[in-house]
C-alpha positions as CSV (number, residue, x, y, z in Angstrom):
1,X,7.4,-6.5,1.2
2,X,3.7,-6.3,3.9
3,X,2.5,-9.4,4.2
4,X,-1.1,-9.8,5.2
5,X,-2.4,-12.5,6.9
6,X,-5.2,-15.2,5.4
7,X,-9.1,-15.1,7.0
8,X,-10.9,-18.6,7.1
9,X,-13.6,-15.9,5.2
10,X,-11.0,-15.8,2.1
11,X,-9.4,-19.4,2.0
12,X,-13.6,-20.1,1.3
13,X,-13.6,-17.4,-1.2
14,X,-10.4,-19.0,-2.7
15,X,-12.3,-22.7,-2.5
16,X,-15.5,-21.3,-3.9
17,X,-14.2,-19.6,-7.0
18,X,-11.4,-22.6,-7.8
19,X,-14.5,-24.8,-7.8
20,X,-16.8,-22.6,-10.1
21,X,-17.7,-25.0,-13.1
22,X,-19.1,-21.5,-14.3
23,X,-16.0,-19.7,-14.1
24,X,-13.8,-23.0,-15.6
25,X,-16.2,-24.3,-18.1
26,X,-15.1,-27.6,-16.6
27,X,-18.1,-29.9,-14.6
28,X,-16.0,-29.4,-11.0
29,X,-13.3,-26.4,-11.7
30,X,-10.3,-26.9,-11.0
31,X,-8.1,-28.4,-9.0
32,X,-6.1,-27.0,-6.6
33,X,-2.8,-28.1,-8.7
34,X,-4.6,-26.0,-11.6
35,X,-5.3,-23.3,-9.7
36,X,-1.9,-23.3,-8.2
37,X,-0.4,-23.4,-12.3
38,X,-3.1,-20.7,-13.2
39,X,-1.4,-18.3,-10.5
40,X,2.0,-19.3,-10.9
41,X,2.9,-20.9,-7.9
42,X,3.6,-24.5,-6.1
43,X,0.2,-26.8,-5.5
44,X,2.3,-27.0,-1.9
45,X,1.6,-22.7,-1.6
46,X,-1.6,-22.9,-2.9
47,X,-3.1,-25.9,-0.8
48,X,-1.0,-24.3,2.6
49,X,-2.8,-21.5,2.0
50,X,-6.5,-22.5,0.9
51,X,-6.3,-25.2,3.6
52,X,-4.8,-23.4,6.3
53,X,-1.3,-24.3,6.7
54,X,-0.2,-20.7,6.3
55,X,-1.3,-17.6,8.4
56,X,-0.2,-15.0,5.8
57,X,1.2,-14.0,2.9
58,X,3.1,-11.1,0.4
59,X,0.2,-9.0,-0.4
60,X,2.0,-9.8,-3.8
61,X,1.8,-13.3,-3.7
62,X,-2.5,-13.0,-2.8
63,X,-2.9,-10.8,-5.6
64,X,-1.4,-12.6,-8.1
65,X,-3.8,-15.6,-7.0
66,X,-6.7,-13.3,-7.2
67,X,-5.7,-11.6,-10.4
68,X,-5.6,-15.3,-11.8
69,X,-8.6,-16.6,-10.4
70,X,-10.3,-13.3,-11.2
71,X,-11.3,-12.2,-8.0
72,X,-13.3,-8.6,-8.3
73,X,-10.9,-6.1,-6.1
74,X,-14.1,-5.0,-4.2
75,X,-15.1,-8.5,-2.7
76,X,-10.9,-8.2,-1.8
77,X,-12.1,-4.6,-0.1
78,X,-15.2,-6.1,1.6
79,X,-13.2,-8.8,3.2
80,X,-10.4,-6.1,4.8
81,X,-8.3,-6.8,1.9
82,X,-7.6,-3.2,0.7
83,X,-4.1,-2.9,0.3
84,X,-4.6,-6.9,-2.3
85,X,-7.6,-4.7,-3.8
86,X,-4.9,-1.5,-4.7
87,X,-2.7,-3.7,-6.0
88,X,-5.2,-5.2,-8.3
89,X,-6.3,-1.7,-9.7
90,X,-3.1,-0.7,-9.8
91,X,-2.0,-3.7,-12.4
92,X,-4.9,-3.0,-14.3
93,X,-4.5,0.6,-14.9
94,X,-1.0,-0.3,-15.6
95,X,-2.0,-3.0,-17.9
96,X,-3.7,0.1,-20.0
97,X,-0.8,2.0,-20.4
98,X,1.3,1.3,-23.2
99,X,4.9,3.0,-23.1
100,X,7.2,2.5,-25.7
101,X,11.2,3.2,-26.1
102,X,11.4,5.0,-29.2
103,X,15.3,5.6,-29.2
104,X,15.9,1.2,-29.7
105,X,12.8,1.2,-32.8
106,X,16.0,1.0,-34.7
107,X,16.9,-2.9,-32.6
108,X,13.4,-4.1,-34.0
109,X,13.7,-5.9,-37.4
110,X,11.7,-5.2,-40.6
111,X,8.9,-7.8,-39.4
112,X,8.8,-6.7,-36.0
113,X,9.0,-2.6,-37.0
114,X,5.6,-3.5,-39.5
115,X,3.4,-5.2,-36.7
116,X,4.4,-2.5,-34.3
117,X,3.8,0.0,-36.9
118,X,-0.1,-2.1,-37.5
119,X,0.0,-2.2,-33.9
120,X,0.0,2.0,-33.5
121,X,-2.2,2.1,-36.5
122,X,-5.1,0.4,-34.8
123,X,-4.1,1.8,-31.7
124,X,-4.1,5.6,-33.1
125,X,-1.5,6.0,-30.6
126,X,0.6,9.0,-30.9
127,X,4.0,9.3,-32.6
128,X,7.1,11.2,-31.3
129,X,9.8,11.1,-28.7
130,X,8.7,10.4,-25.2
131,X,4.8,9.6,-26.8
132,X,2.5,7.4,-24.7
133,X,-1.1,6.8,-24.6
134,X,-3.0,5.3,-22.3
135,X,-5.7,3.1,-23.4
136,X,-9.4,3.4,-21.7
């Protein structure tokens, strides 16, 4: 997995939007144990790398913090970040896309086959073997 390694420019952008009250609807935002829980690491991880005591990182690991703290994939590119920035767009494109194994329908249970059947109602999504839709 690349790695990429952690500007002084982005452990203030990490600082800046963990402290947001805006963003938190809290009077200081949140800590950085909060943050750390939002993105689904250790505080240890998150306050190594917001405070320095790590160079770099998985390009995975960065974009799940900015996909948590909602960081806009273009500040990401501004800051040399492109290959955090794909991997943004990429989850949210993928987030659209709904794909659906029509072949174990029959494994759902009576509840579960009548919300996914309201489900594809208010979807409109397509029926039929191998149907998909993605969703704008």
């Amino acid at each position: 997995m690349a790695s990429v390694k952690i500007s002084d420019e982005l452990r203030l952008l990490l600082r800046i939007v963990r402290e947001s009250p805006e963003r938190w609807g809290s009077p200081h935002g949140l800590t950085q144990d909060e943050a750390a829980e939002r993105c689904g690491i250790s505080g240890s991880l998150y306050r190594n790398l917001e405070l320095g005591g790590m160079t770099s990182t998985k390009t995975s690991t960065l974009a799940n913090i900015c996909q948590a703290l909602g960081i806009d994939p273009g500040i990401l590119e501004h800051y040399g970040y492109q290959p955090v920035a794909d991997e943004l767009r990429m989850r949210v494109a993928m987030g659209r896309t709904v794909f659906l194994d029509l072949d174990r329908l029959s494994l759902l249970d009576s509840g579960e086959q009548q919300i996914l059947g309201l489900l594809l109602d208010k979807l409109a999504l397509p029926v039929g073997k191998g149907a998909s839709k993605k969703i704008a």
